[in-house]
C-alpha positions in Angstrom: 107.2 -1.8 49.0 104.3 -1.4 46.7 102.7 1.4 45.7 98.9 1.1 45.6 97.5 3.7 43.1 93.7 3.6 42.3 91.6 6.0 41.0 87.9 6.6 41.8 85.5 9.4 41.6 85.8 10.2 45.5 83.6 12.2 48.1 82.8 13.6 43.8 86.6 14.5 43.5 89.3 12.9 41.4 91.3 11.2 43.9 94.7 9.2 43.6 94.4 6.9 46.0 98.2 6.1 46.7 100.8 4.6 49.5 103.8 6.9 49.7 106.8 4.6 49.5 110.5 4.2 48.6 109.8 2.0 45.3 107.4 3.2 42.0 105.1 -0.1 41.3 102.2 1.6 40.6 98.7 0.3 40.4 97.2 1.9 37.3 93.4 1.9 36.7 93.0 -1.1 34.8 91.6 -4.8 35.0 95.1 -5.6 36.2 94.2 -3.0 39.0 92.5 -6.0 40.8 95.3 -8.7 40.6 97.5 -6.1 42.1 95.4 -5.8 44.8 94.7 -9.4 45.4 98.5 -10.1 45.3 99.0 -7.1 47.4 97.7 -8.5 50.5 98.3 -12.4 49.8 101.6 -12.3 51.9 101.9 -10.7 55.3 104.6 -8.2 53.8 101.3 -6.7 52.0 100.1 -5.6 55.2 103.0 -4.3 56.6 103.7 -1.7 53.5 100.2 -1.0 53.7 100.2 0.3 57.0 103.6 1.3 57.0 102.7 4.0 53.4 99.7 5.5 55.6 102.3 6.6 58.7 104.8 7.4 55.6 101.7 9.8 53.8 101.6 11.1 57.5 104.6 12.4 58.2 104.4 15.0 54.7 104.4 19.1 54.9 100.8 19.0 53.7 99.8 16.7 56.8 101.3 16.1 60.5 105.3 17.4 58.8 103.7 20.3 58.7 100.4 21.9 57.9 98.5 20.1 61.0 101.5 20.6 63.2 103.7 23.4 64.0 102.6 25.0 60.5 99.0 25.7 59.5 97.1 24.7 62.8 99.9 26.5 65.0 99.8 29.6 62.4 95.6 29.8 62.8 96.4 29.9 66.5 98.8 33.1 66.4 101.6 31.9 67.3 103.7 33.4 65.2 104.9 37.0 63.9 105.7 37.8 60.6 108.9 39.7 59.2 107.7 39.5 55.8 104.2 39.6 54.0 104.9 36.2 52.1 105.2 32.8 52.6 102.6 29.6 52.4 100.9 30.4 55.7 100.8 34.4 55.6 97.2 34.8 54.7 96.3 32.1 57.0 97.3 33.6 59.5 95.6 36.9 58.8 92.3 34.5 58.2 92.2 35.0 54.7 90.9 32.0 53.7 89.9 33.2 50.3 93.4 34.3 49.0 94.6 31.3 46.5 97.9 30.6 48.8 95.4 30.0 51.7 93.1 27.5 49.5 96.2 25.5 48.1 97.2 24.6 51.8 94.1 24.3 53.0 92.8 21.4 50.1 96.2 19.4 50.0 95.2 19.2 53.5 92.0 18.0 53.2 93.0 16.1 49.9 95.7 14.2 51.4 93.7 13.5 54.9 91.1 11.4 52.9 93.6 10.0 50.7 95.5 8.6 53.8 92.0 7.7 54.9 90.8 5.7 52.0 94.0 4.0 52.3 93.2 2.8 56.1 89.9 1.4 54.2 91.9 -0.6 51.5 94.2 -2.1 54.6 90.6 -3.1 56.2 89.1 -4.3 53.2 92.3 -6.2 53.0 92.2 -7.9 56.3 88.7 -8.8 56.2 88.6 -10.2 52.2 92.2 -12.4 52.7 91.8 -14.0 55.9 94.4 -16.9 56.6 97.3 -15.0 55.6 97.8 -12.8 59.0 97.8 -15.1 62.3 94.9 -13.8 64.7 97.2 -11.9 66.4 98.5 -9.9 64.1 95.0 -9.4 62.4 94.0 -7.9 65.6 96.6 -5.6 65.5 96.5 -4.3 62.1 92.8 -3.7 62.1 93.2 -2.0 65.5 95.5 0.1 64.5 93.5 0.8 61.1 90.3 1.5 62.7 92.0 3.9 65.2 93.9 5.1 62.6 90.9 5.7 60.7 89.4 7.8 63.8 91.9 10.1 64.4 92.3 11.3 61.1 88.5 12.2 61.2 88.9 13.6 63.7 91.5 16.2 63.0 89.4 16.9 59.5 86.4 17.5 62.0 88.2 20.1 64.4 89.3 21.9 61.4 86.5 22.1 58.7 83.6 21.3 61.0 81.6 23.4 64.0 82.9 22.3 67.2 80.3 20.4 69.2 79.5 23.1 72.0 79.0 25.8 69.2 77.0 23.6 66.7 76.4 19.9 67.5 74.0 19.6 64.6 75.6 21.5 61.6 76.6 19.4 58.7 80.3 19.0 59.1 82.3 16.2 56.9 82.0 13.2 55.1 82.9 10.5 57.6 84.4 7.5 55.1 84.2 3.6 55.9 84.7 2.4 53.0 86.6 2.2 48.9 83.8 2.9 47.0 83.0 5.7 44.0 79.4 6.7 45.8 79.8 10.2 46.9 79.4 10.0 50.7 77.0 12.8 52.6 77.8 14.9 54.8 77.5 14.2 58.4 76.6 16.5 61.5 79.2 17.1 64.0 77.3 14.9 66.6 77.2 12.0 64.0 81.2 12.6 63.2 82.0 12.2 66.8 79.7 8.8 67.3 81.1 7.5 64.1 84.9 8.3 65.7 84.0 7.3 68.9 82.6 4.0 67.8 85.6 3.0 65.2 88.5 3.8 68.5 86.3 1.6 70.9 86.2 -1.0 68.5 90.2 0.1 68.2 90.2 -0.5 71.6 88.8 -3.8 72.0 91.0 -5.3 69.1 93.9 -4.1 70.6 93.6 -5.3 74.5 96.1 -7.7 73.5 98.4 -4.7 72.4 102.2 -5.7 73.2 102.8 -2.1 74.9 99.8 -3.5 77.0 100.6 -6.8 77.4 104.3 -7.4 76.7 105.6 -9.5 74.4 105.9 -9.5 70.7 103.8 -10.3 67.8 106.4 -9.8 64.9 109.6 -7.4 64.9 107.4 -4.6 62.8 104.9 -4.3 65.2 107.1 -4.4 67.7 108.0 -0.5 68.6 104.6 0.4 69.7 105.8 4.1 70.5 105.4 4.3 66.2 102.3 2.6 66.0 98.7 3.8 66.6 98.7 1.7 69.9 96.4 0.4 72.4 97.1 3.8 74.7 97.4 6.0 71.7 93.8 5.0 71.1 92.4 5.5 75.1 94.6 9.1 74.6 92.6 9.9 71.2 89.2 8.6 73.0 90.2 11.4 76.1 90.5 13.8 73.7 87.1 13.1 71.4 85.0 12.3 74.3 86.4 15.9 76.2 85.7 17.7 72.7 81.7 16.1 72.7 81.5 17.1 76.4 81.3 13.4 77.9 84.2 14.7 80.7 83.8 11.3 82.4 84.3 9.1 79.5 87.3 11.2 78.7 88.5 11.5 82.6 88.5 7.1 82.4 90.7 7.0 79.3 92.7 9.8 80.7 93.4 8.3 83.5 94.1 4.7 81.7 96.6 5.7 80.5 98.2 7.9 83.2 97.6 5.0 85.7 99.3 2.7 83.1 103.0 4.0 84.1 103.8 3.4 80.6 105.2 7.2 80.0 107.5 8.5 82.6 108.1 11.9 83.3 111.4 13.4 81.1 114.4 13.9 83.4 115.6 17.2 84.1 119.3 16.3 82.8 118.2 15.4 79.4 116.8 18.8 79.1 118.9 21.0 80.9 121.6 20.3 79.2 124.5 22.4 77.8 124.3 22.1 74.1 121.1 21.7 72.2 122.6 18.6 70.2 122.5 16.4 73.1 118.9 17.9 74.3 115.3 16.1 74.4 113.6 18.5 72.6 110.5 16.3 72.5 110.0 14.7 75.8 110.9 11.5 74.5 109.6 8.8 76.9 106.1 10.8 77.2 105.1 9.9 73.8 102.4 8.0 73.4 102.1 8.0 69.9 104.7 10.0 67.5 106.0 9.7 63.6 109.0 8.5 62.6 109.4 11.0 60.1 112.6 10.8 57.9 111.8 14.4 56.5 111.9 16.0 59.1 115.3 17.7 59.0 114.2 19.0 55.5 110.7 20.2 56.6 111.7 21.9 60.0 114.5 23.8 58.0 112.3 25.1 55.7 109.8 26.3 58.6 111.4 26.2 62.1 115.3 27.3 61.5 117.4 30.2 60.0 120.0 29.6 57.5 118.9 26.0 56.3 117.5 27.1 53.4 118.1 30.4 51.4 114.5 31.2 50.9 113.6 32.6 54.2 109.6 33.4 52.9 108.4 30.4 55.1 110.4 31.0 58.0 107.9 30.8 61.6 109.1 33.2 64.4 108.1 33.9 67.5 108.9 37.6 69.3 110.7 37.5 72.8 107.4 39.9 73.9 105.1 37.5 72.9 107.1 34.2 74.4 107.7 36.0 77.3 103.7 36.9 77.9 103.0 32.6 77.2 105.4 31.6 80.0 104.4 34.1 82.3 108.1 35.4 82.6 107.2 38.4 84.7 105.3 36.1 87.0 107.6 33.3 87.3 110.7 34.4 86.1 112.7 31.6 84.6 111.6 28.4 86.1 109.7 26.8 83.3 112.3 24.4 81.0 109.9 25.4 78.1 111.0 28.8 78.1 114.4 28.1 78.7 115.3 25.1 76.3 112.2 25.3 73.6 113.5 28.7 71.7 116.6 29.9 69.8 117.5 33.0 68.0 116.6 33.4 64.6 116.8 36.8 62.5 118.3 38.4 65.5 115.8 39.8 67.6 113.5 36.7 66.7 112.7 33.1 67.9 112.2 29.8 66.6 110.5 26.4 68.6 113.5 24.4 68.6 111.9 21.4 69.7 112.2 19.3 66.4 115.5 20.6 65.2 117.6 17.8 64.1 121.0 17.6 64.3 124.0 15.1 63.0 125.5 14.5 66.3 122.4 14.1 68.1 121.2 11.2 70.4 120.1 8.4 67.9 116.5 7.8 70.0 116.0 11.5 69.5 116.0 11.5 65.2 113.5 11.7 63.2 110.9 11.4 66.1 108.0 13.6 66.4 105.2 13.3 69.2 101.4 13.7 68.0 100.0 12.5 71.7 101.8 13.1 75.0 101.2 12.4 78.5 101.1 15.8 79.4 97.4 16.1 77.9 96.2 13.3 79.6 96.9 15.1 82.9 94.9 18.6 81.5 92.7 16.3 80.9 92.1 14.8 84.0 92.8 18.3 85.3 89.5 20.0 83.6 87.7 16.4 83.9 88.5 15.8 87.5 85.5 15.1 90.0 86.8 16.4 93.1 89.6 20.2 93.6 92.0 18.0 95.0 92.0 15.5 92.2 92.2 18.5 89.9 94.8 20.2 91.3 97.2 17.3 92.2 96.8 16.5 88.2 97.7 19.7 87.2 100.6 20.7 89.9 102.2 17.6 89.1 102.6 18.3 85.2 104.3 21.8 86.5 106.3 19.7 89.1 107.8 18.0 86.0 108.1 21.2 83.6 110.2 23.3 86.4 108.2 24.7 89.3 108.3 23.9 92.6 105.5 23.5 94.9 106.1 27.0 96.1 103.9 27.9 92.6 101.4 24.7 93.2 97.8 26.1 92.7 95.7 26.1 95.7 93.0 23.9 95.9 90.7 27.0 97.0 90.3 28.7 93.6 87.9 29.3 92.1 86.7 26.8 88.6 87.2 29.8 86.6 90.7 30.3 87.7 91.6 26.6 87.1 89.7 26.6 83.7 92.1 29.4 82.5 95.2 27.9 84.2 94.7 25.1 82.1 94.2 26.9 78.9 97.3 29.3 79.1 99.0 25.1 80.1 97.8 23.9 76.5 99.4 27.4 74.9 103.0 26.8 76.8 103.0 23.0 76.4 101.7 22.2 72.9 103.7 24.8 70.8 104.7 23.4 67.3 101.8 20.5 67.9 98.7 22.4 67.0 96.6 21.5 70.2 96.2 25.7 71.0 94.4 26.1 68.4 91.6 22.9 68.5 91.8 24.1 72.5 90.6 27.5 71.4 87.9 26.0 69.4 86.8 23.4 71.9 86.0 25.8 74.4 84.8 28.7 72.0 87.3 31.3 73.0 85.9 34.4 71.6 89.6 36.1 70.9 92.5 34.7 70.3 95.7 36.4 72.1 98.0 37.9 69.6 96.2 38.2 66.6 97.0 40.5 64.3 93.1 41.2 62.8 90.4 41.5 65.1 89.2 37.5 65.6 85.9 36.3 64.3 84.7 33.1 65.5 83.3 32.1 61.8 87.7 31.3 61.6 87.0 28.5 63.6 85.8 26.7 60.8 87.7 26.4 57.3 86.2 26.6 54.1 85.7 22.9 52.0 87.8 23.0 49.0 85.5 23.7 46.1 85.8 20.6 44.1 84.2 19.5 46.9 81.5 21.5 47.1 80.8 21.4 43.5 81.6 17.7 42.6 79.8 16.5 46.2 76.4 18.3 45.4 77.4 20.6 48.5 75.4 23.9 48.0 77.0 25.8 50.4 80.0 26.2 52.1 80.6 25.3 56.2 83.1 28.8 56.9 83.4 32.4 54.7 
C-alpha cells in the first residue's frame, strides 16, 4: 500500500498528513509530491489503500483503539477506579485538563482526528479529479463512504471539544474541514458543525442507496464486507444519533427506525453468550454491529488497558469496583438477570474488575478477532425509545432491548410511567450497555447531566468541553480557549 505523506500548514498547525499502512513509500514534500499523488489514484488499488489507511489510522490508541473508546471518553465518564495515582488517563479522570499527561492525550486526539480527516478529503479530491478509473458503482461507494466517513469523525471532535447543542447552540466550537488546502479554516458554531455533518451523511446517504448491505449483491470483493465499511445503515445510525444530539427527535426517530425496520442486525443469541468459557464467548454482540473496526491491534491495546498480567507495567490498567458495577446493573434490584453483568467483567487485581468485552484470545471464534463495534443496534432502539411519538411505541422499543439482554417481561416497564421515569430508565440503559464504547459520556453531555455518578471531584459542567490544543489556539489566531 502506499503511504501518502504531505505536509501543509493545517487548521495553522504543522500536520503530517499520512495513511497508516503496512509498506514505507512515503510522499515527501516535493514537486514529486504531485506525481505521487496523480499515480496514487490512477488505478482502482489507489482507492482502496486510501480508504483502507483511514479505517487503519482508526483503529490506533490515540483514536477509536483507545482514547475515544473504552479509554479517554469512558475515563471522562467515571467509569473507572484507580489503584494507583499514574497512568495516561489519571488526570483525566480527575478533570485535570491542564496537567501535561492530560494535554498529550488530549491533542494526539485531536491531531490524529483531523489527520484521518484530511485524509477522507484527499480520497474525495481523488474521486472527483480521476474520474474514469472507478466504475460508477464503486465511485458511489467510495465517496459515500468518505463523506460519511468525513461526518462522523466531526462529529466525535464536536461532542468532545465543542458545547453540546442544548447548552450552547451558538458558541464557536471546531473547524469543520472540506477540503486539502494550507488556509487556516474558522471556527464554526455548534449549530453550523451539526448542519455541516448533517448535510455531508445525507449526501452519504444518497450515494449509497445502492449500498450492497442494502441492496445485495457485490460491487468488488473489498467492498464487499459491509459490516467494516462506513455503510449505507452505519450512516442512517450516525444521522439518529446527530439529529437526537441537535434535538430534531423525529429526524433521528426515521433513521432510527431505518435501520431497526431493516432486519439487517439480529438480536445475539443467548447461547453465544452464556457460555462456559470466555474463549468461545461473544463479547461484542457480533451480528448487532452496524459498523465496527477491524482492528489488528487490538490484542496489544486491550492488554495494556483492559487485562491484568499482559503487560508488566500495570500504570494503565482500567478497573472497575464490584460496588460500583453492582450499583450500574441494578444488582440489588434485579439480582442477576442481566448477561452484561454476568459475562462483561472479570477479576483483575483481586478485588477489581475489568470489561472483558474486547479481550482476545488464540482459541477464540475466528468471526469474533480483531472486531470491535463503534455503532450497534442497541442504540437505535434508545433511540426510538426517547424519540418515540406514542408510550406504547416507547416502551415496546425499550422492553424489547431488555428482552434480549436478560429480563423477562416480569421487569417490562409499564406504559403508565411517567416521561421522567422513562427518561432516566434510558440513561442508566446507555451506562449498562455502552461500557468500553464511550456513548455514557456524549449521553451525559447531550442531555446536560449536572453530576456525573461516581466521580471522584465534585463535577463541573465546564468538563463537558475539552480544552483545544494550543498550537491550535496560537497557530489558528484563536484568542481564547472553548473549556478551563
Amino acid at each position: 500500500m502506499i503511504l501518502l505523506r504531505t505536509i501543509s500548514n493545517f487548521l495553522g498547525i504543522v500536520f503530517f498528513f499520512l495513511v497508516v499502512t503496512a509498506c514505507e513509500d512515503w510522499l515527501s514534500v516535493s514537486p514529486s509530491s504531485e506525481v505521487r499523488y496523480n499515480d496514487l489514484f490512477s488505478h482502482k488499488n489507489g482507492f482502496k489503500d486510501q480508504l483502507t489507511g483511514i479505517y487503519t489510522a482508526m483503529c490506533t490508541e490515540s483514536l477509536y483503539g483507545a482514547n475515544l473508546t473504552y479509554g479517554m471518553v469512558d475515563v471522562l465518564g467515571q467509569q473507572y477506579v484507580w489503584t494507583l495515582e499514574t497512568g495516561n488517563y489519571y488526570h483525566l479522570n480527575r478533570f485535570e485538563y491542564t496537567n501535561k499527561t492530560s494535554i498529550s492525550v488530549i491533542d494526539n486526539t485531536w491531531n490524529k482526528m483531523y489527520n484521518a480527516i484530511v485524509n477522507t478529503n484527499i480520497l474525495l479530491k481523488g474521486i472527483r479529479e480521476f474520474t474514469g478509473v472507478l466504475s460508477a458503482d464503486e465511485s458511489q461507494i467510495y465517496e459515500g463512504e468518505a463523506l460519511g466517513l468525513r461526518a462522523f469523525l466531526h462529529f466525535d471532535i464536536l461532542r468532545l471539544f465543542g458545547k453540546s447543542y442544548t447548552t450552547g447552540p451558538d458558541a464557536k466550537a471546531i473547524p469543520y474541514v472540506t477540503e486539502v488546502s494550507n488556509k487556516v479554516i474558522p471556527l464554526s458554531t455548534v449549530s453550523e458543525v451539526l448542519n455541516s455533518i448533517v448535510a455531508d451523511l445525507e449526501k452519504a446517504k444518497r450515494l449509497l442507496k445502492n449500498d450492497p448491505v442494502k441492496v445485495g449483491g457485490l460491487v468488488t470483493p473489498f467492498l464487499g464486507n459491509r459490516n467494516f465499511h462506513f455503510n449505507y445503515y452505519a450512516v442512517c445510525a450516525a444521522l439518529a444519533r446527530v439529529y437526537l444530539y441537535k434535538n430534531d427527535r423525529e429526524n433521528a426517530l426515521t433513521n432510527a427506525l431505518e435501520v431497526i425496520n431493516a432486519n439487517k442486525y439480529p438480536w445475539v443469541k443467548q447461547e453465544n453468550v452464556t457460555t462456559p468459557t470466555r474463549e468461545a464467548r461473544d463479547g461484542i454482540f457480533l451480528t448487532e454491529s452496524i459498523f465496527m473496526l477491524n482492528n489488528t491491534d487490538l490484542d496489544n491495546l486491550t492488554g495494556k488497558y483492559l487485562r491484568e498480567g499482559f503487560t508488566s507495567d500495570k500504570s494503565n490498567l482500567l478497573t472497575m469496583s464490584q460496588e460500583v458495577i453492582d450499583q450500574i446493573f441494578e444488582k440489588e434490584k434485579y439480582g442477576s438477570f442481566d448477561w452484561r453483568l454476568n459475562y462483561y467483567f472479570e477479576v483483575q487485581k483481586e478485588t477489581f474488575y475489568g470489561s472483558s468485552k474486547l479481550w482476545q484470545f488464540r482459541t477464540m471464534p475466528a468471526a469474533y478477532r480483531n472486531q470491535q463495534p463503534l455503532i450497534r443496534i442497541s442504540e437505535m432502539y434508545l433511540i426510538a425509545a426517547e424519540c418515540a411519538v406514542s408510550r406504547t411505541e416507547a416502551i415496546s422499543y425499550f422492553n424489547t432491548l431488555r428482552h434480549h439482554r436478560g429480563f423477562d417481561a416480569g421487569s417490562d416497564l409499564s406504559e403508565i410511567i411517567s416521561e421522567e421515569i422513562l427518561r432516566n430508565e434510558i440513561s442508566k440503559e446507555y451506562r449498562k450497555e455502552f461500557i468500553g464504547e464511550g456513548q455514557w459520556f456524549f449521553y451525559c453531555k447531550r442531555t446536560n447531566r449536572k453530576e456525573l455518578p461516581n466521580a471522584i471531584v465534585p463535577f463541573n459542567e465546564n468538563y463537558y468541553v475539552l480544552p483545544l490544543p494550543d498550537q491550535e489556539i496560537e497557530y489558528g489566531n484563536r484568542f481564547q480557549k472553548t473549556a478551563k
